[in-house]
N, C-alpha and C positions, 0 to 999 in steps of 0.2 A: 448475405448480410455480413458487413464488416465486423470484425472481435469490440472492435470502438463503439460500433451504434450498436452492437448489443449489450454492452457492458452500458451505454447511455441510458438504455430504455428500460434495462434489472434499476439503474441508479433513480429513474420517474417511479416508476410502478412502487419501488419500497421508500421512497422520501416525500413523495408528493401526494398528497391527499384528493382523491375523487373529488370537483368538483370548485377546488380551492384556484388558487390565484399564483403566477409566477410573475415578477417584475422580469422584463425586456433586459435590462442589463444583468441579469442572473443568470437569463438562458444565456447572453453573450458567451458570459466566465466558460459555463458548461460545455459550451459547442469548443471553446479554444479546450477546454481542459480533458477533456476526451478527443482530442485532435476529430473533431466532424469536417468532413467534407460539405463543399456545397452541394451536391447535388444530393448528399444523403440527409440534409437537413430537412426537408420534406414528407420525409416518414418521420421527424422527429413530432413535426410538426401534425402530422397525422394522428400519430399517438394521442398527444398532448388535445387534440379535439376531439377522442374517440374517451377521452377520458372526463372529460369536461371542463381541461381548466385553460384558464381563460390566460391571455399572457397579456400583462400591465404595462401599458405605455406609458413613458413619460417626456418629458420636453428633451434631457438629454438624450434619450435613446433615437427620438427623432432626427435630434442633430448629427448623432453619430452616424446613423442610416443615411442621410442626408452629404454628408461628409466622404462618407464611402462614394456615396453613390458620384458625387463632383470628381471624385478622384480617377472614375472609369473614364474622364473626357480627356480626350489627346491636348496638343499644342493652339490647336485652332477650335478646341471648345465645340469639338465635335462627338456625337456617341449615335455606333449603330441600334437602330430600329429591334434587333433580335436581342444584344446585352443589356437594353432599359426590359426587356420583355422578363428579361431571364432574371435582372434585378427585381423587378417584381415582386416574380413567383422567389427566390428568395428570400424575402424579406419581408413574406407574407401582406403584401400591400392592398389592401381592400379598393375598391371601385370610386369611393370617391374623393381617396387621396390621392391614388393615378390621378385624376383629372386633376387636384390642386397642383401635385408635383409639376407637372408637364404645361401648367401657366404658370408656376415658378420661373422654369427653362426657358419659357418665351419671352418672361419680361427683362430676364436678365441675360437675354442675347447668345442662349445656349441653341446647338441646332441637334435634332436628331434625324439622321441618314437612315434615311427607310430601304436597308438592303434588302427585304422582302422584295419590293414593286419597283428597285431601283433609282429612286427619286428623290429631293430633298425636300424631307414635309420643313416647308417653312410659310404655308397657310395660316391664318387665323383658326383657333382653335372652337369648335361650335362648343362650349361650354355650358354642361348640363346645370340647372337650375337647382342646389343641393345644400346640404346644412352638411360645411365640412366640422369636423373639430375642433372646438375653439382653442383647446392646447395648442393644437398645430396652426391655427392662423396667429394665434398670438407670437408665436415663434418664425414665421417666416415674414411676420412683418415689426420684425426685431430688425432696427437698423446694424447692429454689433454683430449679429448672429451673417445676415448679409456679408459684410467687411468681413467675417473669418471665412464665409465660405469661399470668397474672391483668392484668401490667402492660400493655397492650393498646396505649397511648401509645407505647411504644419501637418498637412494628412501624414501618419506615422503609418508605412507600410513595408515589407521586406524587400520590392520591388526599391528600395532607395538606400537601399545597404549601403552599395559603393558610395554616395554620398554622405553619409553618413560618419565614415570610416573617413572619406577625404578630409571633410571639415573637424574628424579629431583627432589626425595628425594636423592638419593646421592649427586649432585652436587647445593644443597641449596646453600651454601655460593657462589659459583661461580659466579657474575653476570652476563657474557657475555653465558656461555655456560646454566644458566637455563632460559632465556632471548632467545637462539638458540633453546630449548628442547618447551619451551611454541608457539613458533612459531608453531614447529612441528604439535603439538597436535593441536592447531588451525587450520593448513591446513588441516591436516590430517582428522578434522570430521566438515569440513565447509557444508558438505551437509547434518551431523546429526541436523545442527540448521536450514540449509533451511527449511528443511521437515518440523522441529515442528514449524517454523513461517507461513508457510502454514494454519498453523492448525488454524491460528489467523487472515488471509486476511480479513476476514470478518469486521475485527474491525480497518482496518486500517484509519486515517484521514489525512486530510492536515497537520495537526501537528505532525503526529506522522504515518507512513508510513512502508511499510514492507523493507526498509531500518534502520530505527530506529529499529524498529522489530530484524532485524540481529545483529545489536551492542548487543542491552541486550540482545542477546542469545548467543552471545558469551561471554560477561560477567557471563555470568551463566555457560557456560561452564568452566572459569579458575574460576570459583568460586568450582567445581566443582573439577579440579585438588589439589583445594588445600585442600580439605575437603578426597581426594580418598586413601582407604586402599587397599596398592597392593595384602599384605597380606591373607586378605579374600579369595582373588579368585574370586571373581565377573567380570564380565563382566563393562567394564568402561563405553560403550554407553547405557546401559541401566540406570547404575547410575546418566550418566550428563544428560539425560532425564529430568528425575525431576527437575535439578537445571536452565535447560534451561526452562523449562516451567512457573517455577516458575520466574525467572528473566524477560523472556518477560511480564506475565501477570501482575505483580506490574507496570513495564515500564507503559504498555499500560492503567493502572489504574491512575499513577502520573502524565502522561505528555499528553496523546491523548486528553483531552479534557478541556475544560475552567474552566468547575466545577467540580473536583474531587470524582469520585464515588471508593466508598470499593471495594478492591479485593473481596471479599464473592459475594457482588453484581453485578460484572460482571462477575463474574464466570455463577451465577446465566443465568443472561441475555443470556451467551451464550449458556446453557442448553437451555433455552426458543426459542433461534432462531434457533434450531437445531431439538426441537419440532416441533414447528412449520411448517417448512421445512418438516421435516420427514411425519405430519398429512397430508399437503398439499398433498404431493406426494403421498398419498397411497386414501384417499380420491374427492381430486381432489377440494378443496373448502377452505378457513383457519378458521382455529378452532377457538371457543367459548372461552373467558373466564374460562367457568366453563370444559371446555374440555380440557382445559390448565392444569386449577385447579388439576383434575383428575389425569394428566400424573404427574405433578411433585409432587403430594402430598403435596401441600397446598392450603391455603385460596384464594379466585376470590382475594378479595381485594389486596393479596399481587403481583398475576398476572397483576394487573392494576397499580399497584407502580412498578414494574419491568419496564414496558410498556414506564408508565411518563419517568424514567428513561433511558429507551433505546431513546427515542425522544431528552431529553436535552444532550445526551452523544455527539453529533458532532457537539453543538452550536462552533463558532469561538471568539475569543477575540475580541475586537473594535480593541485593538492594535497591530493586525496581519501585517506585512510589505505586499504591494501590488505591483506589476511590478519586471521586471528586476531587477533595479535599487533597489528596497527596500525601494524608499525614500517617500512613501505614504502609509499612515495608512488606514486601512479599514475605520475607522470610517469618514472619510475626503467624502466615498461616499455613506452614507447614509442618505437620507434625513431624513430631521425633520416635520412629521406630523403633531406635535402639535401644534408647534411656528408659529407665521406669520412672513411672508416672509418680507425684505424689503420693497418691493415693492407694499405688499398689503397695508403694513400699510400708504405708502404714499398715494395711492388711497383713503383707507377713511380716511385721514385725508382732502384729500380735499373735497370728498364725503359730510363730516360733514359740511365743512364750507358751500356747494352749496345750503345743506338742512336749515341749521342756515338761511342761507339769503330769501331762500324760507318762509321758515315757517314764519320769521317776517315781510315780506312784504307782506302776503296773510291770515295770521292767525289769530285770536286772543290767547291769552297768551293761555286760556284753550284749545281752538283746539290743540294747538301746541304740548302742556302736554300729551293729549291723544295721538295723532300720536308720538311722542318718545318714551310714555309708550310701546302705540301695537306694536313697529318695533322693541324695544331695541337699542333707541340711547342713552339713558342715564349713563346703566349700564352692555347693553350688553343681560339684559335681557327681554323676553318676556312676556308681563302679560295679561290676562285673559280680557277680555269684566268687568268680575264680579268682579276682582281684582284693575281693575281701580276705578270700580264705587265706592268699599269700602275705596276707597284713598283719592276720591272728595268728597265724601257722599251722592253719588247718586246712582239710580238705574244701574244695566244691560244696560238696553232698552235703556236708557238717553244715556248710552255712546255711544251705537252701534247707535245713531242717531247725536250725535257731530263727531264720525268720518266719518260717511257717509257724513256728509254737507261738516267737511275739507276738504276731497280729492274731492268735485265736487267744491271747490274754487279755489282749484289749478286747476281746467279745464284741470287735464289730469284722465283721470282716468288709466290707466295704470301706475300710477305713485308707486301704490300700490304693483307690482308686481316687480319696481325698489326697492323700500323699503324693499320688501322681501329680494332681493338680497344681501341687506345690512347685513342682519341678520349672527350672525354667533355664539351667545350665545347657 
């Protein structure tokens, strides 16, 4: 199982509810937006009936289906017997839309080549007796809806790239109609820029997300039309490759994070996580520095700057909006470690006054000096037995014997360990 269809089926199981209802053009978005393949669209579909929910048709979805489906017929309005099969079973086609679709085909002069039995079924169709959908016959016997399907040009598919690119170097000066062509080419390879922002999940953050992701890769993309020579003959999704990859990775260099790191250097980084990854997996344990060193052919040191750098790359702003609402800044709930609180400071400030009054009704002046000194009431700081006695010009001993007699005047002795409390230099 693909990284794609499993990340598809975690994105059912946690957003879709047992039993509930998905509209047809919803799952469309989803199958482009997790780049699904067709042939793994079948377990999606698997899932989604093992889970109970049911997926909502509507007249556009029909048409779009529909559309596709005109688009598989060659020059001569031909389609093999095995690609209507395969349409089908993609597009989850039930029994008795087959039958309408396929006298659609007949009356409007389509043929389908039975490569199986090698022959052209172009027989009358024995047509079962059935209650199709009245959505769907109101819709195919929509004269408008006919006329578009006739128009074959309008189907927008990547397969028409080069014309597309033709007709907007022709139709430069035009506004409206290369404004309708750039449209094109954007739907048309909206699943060339999923894939390669894929390539980038790994880096995505709260500020910059693989929605962000998708703008500059479609920016890369019409950067990309505008830079493309029909001329050469090249291949145009191989070309806007480059220019998508390059346009996501600056993105995700100038805006994903608070501190700006070099494109060189994230590139870097993600060589490094892909290492990493890759040692883990085959060893079973994460590698060394110097086994880093190794894989990428440079210095330890430079694997530990890489390292720094992958840690600060998903720091947040202070002035990040927080809630719904937007109307609180992160930094509004961060505390502040350093500072004192309101409320402590009220505390010793009374703290101070209870000791002032203690100390002068039970002290003398010198006792008093040394218990401020050793608790740090004066300055916040705490001084030594030895540091006092160089202050008074007395010894050690001298002092650790004037603070022993203070605190047995004040007749608590625990009073020493409320004093500690006070400390906070």
């Amino acid at each position: 199982m693909s990284d794609n269809l499993s990340l598809f089926i975690d994105y059912i199981n946690d957003n879709i509810i047992f039993g509930s209802e998905i509209k047809r053009e919803r799952l469309e978005d989803l199958f482009n937006q997790f780049a699904i393949k067709n042939d793994e669209k079948s377990i999606i579909y698997n899932e989604l009936k093992s889970l109970d929910i049911i997926i909502v048709e509507s007249k556009d979805s029909y048409k779009n289906k529909l559309k596709r489906l005109f688009s598989m017929f060659d020059e001569n309005k031909e389609l093999l017997e095995s690609d209507l099969l395969k349409w089908f079973e993609e597009e989850v086609v039930s029994a008795e839309v087959k039958v309408t679709i396929r006298k659609l085909l007949k009356d409007m002069d389509y043929t389908i080549v039975n490569d199986i039995n090698k022959k052209v079924i172009n027989k009358e169709l024995d047509l079962l007796e059935i209650e199709d959908s009245d959505e769907l016959d109101d819709l195919l016997d929509n004269d408008e809806f006919k006329e578009n399907l006739k128009d074959l040009k309008d189907i927008v598919d990547k397969r028409h790239n080069i014309k597309y690119l033709s007709d907007y170097e022709k139709y430069k000066e035009d506004y409206a109609k290369k404004s309708e062509l750039l449209d094109n080419i954007a739907f048309a390879n909206e699943k060339l820029v999923y894939k390669n922002v894929l390539k980038y999940k790994g880096l995505s953050t709260s500020s910059f997300n693989e929605e962000d992701m998708f703008q500059a890769g479609m920016q890369g993309l019409l950067k990309a039309v505008e830079r493309f020579d029909v001329e050469k003959g090249f291949q145009f999704s191989t070309y806007a490759t480059h220019w998508i990859r390059q346009s996501i990775s600056r993105s995700i260099a100038d805006f994903s994070t608070t501190i700006r790191i070099p494109v060189y250097m994230r590139d870097n980084i993600i060589k490094l996580i892909n290492i990493e990854n890759e040692f883990f997996n085959i060893h079973s344990r994460t590698a060394t520095n110097r086994e880093l060193a190794v894989k990428m052919e440079c210095e330890v040191d430079e694997i530990e700057t890489m390292k720094k750098v992958k840690t600060i790359s998903n720091l947040a702003s202070l002035e990040t909006t927080i809630g719904e609402d937007e109307d609180s800044l992160l930094i509004d709930f961060i505390p502040d470690e350093k500072s004192i609180s309101i409320e402590n400071q009220v505390a010793e400030l009374f703290l101070k006054k209870e000791i002032d009054n203690l100390f002068s009704n039970k002290l003398t002046e010198r006792e008093a000096k040394v218990l401020l000194m050793r608790f740090g009431f004066e300055n916040g700081q705490v001084y030594t037995l030895e540091e006092i006695g160089q202050e008074m010009g007395v010894t050690r001993e001298r002092i650790r014997q004037i603070e022993s007699k203070a605190l047995k005047k004040l007749k608590f002795i625990k009073i020493k360990e409320r004093l500690g409390d006070y400390y906070y230099g």
